[in-house]
N, C-alpha and C positions, 0 to 999 in steps of 0.2 A: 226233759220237760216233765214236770208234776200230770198224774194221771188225773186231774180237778181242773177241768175245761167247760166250757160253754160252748154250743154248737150254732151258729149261725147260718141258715140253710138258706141262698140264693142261687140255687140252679133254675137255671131258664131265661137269666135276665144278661142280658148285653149289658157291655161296659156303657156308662157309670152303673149302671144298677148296682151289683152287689158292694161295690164302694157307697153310694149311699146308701145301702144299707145299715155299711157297717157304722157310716158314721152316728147315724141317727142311731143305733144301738150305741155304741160308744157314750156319747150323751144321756141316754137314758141312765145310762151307770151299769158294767157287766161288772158281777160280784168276782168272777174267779180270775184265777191267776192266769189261764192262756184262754184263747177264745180259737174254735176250730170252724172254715167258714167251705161251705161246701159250695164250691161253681158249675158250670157246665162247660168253660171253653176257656182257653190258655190266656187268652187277651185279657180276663179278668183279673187269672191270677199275678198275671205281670202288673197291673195295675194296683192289687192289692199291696204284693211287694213292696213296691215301690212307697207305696203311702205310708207302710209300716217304718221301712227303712230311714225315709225323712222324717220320723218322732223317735228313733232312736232303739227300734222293735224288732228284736230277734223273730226269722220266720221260718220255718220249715214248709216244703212243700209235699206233696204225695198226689198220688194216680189211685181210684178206686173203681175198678169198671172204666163207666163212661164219664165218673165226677170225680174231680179237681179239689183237693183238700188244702186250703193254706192255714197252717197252724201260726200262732201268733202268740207270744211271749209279752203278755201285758206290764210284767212287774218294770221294765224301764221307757215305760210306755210317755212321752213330754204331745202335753198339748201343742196343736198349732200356734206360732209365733206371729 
């Protein structure tokens, strides 16, 4: 993955939170090619997964300390249907 990322910081919110975060970022328009989204707890990142996986979005995951990093490959990013 290209080292030109955007960081989206939602630690501290329970699932949906940092999913709607992202999407209301999403919307807004993120300029870079991967978006890096920071959680607090596993529940979210599975959820994130997931959401990326059904628009067609490659995800890496990682462990930082106590936070949860789901990395996200925008370039084959398909809006919802």
């Amino acid at each position: 993955m290209s080292n030109i990322e955007e960081k989206i910081l939602a630690k501290g919110l329970s699932p949906p939170g940092p999913l709607l975060v992202v999407k209301k970022r999403l919307q807004e328009g993120i300029k870079a090619p991967h978006v890096r989204i920071i959680v607090s707890n596993p529940e979210s990142v599975d959820e994130l997964v997931a959401y990326f996986r059904e628009r067609g979005v490659e995800t890496t995951t990682d462990r930082a300390g106590e936070d949860y990093h789901v990395i996200a490959d925008l370039t084959t990013f398909r809006e919802e249907v």
